[in-house]
N, C-alpha and C positions, 0 to 999 in steps of 0.2 A: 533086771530085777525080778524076782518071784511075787508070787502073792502071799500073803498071809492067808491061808485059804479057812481058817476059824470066821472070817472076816464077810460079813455081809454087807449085800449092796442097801439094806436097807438104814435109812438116818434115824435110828434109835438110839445112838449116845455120840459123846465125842470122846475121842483119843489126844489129849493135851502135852506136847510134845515139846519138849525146853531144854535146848540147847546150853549148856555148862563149860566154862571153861575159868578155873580160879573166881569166879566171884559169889563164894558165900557168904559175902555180906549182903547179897540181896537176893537170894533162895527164898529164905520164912516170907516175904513180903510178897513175891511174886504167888507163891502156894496157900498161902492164906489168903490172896483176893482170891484164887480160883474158890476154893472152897466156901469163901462166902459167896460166891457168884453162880456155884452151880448147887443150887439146893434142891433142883429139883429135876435135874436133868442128867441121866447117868453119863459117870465121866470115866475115865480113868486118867493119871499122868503120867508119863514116859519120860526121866531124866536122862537123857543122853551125857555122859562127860567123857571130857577131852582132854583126859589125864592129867586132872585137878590136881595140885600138890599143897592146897591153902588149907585141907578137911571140911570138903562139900560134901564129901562122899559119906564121910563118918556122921555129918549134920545130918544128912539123908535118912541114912539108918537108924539114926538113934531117934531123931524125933519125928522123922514122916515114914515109919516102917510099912506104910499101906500102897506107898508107891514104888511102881518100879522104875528101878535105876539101869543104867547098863554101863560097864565102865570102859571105853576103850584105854588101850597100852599106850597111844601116843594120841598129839591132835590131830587128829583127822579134817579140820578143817569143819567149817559150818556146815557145807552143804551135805558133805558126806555124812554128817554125824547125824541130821535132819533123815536123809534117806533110811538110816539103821531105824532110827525111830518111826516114820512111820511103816517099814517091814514089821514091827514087833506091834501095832499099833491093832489094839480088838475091834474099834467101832470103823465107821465109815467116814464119819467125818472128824477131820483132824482140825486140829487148831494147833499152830506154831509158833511159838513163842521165843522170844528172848527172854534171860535170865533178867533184863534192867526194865519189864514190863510188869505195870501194876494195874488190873484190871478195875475198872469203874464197876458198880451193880449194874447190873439185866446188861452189862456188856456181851457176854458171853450167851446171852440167851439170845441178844437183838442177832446178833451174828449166823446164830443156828437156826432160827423160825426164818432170816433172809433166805440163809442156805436152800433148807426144807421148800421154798416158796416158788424159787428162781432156779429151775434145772439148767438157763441158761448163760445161770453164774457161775463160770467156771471156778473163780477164785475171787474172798472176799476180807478186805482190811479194813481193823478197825482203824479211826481216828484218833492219834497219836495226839497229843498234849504233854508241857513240859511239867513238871511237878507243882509247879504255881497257877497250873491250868491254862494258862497258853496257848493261843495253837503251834501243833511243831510240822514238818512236811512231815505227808504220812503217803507219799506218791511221787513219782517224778515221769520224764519223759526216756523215751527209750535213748541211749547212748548213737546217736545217731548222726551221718556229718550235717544232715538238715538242721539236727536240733543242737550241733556244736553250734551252728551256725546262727541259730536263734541266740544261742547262750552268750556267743561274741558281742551282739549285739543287746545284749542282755534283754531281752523279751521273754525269754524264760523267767531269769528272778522277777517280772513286771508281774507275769501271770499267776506266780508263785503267791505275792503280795496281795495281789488280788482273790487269790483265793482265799487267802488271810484273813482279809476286809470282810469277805462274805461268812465266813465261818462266824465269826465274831460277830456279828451282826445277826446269826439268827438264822441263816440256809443254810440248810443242812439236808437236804434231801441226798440219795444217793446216788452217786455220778459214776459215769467210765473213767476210765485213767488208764496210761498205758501200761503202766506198772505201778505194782505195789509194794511199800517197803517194807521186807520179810522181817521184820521186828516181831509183825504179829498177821497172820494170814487164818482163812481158812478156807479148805477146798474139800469135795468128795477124795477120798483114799483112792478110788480105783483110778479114777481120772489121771490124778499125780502120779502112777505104779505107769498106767498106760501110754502118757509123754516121757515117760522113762526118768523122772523124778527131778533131785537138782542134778542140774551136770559137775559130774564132781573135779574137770578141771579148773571153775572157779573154788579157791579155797576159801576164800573169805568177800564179799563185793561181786554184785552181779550176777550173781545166782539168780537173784529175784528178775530181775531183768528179762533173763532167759528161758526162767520158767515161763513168767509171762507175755513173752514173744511164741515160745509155742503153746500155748492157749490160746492164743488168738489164731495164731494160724489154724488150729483146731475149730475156731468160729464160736472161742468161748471167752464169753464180757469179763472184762474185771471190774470190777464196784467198789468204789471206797466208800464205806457205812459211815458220813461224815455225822450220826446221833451217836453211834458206838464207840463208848470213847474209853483209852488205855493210855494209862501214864506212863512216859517213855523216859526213863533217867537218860536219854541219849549218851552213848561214850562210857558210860557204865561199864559196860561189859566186854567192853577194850580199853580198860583205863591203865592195864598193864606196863602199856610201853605209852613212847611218845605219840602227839596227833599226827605230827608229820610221818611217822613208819606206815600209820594207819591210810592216810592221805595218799603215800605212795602204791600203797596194794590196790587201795581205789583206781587209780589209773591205770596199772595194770591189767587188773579186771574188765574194764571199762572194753580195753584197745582188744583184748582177748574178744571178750563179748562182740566187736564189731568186727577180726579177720572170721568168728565163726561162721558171722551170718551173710557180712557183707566183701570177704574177700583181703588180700594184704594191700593193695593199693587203697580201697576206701579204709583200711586204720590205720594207714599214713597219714591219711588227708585229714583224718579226724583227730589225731593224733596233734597236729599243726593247727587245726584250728583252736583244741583242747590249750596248746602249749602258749597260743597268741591269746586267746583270751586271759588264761592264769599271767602273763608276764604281764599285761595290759593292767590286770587288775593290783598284782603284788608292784607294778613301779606307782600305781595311784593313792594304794594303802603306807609304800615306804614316803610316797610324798607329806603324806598326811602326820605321820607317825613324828614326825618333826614336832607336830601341835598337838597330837590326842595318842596317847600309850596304845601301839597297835602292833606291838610285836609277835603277840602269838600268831595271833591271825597272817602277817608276814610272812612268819615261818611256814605257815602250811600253804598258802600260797606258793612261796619260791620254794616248797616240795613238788608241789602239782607241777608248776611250769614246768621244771626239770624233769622231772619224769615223764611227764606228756613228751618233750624234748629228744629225749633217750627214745621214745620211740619210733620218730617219724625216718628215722635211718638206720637206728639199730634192728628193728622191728624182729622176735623169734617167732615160729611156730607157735600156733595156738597152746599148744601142749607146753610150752618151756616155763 
């Protein structure tokens, strides 16, 4: 990657960078919280699209002409389309966003005074809530056979719940996490140019992951701002196709993410542990489903199993 070299190291505004792909039914919503949110803080916004064919692009131009757009010819996929934006991106500190993200007031400020505060925040996410205010995960644990293994044994969804409980209750202080869900992030620009951005053989899923496995290995915190809070229409901005297509690219990303870091035998194994846990859970949901309507969730289940499935013997090259 180059730099943007107009681009200073110093935190005097942010570059807000929103990833686009068919859903301008929720553009005006996402850039109108920004705008009431940054009243005092120079911003600019970078639409990246990924060869919108719904007229996001013409919504763009016609009623938000002060932003800049960039259109790529085809999709290029999340993470690549994130890297174009912040290449093109003026200030230093970026903020990235999804198109299904609606920002709360002083969100965007609380975010930028942490940034400005903590040089030893490499990267930092707001707390995601569903549209009824909710908590939603706004973090998870790295893709790991440790943490397959926590998962099987569901200690993961325990701690999940628990963090739940505490949100709701009133803590809110801000915590490490392993990763953060790129929904909505912010980092210094140079930082993110210098670990060489997202890796753009994740297309969609686990990018976040990766970025934030090399940050840490960098010896840089992630922090989830659990007072900075942004409404997450979760699946918004994949609502295109089914949950189970979406479901299965997670997996794959997942098992990608662990031959990069940890090798082809550990994303077998992870693989197996991923595919025992999803069957575990989709024969408990088809039990159930007898008594209480549980077929979606079913289906994306018995997507998961099988895909995790598909890997632990078919396994391709990181690259495929």
């Amino acid at each position: 990657m180059d730099y943007n070299l107009n681009t200073t190291t110093d935190l005097d505004g942010i570059s807000i960078i929103i990833v686009n792909y068919n859903t301008k039914h929720l553009l005006k919503d996402i850039i109108t919280s920004i705008y009431d949110s940054c009243i005092y803080i120079k911003h600019e916004i970078i639409i990246v699209d990924n060869a919108s064919s719904d007229g996001s692009n013409q919504l763009i131009k016609q009623s938000f002409p002060g932003i800049k757009l960039i259109e790529n010819q085809v999709n290029m996929g999340y993470a690549a389309a994130v890297n174009i934006g912040v290449l093109n991106a003026q200030y230093e500190a970026i903020l990235v966003a999804n198109s299904d993200i609606k920002f709360r007031l002083n969100t965007i400020d609380k975010m930028f005074e942490y940034l400005k505060a903590n040089p030893c925040a490499g990267i930092i996410g707001a707390q995601l809530t569903n549209p009824d205010g909710t908590w939603q995960r706004s973090y998870s644990f790295f893709p790991t056979c440790f943490n397959a293994l926590r998962e099987l044994f569901y200690i993961i969804n325990i701690l999940l719940r628990i963090e739940k409980v505490m949100w709701t209750l009133g803590l809110r202080r801000p915590r490490r996490v392993d990763y953060l869900d790129g929904a909505c992030f912010m980092m210094r620009k140079h930082q993110f140019l210098d670990i060489g951005g997202f890796d753009e053989i994740f297309f969609f899923y686990a990018e976040d992951a990766d970025l934030c496995l090399r940050l840490k290995k960098e010896g840089y915190e992630r922090i989830l701002l659990r007072d900075a809070i942004a409404v997450h229409y979760r699946g918004a901005s994949s609502s295109i196709c089914k949950p189970e297509h979406y479901s299965g690219m997670q997996a794959k990303s997942n098992c990608k993410f662990v031959e990069k870091h940890f090798g082809i035998r550990k994303a077998q194994l992870y693989a197996l542990l991923k595919s025992t846990h999803f069957f575990i859970t989709y024969s408990m949901i088809s039990a159930l489903n007898m008594f209480i309507p549980l077929s979606k969730k079913k289906d994306i289940y018995r997507t998961l199993w099988q895909s995790y499935a598909s890997k632990i013997f078919g396994h391709r090259h990181i690259g495929a």
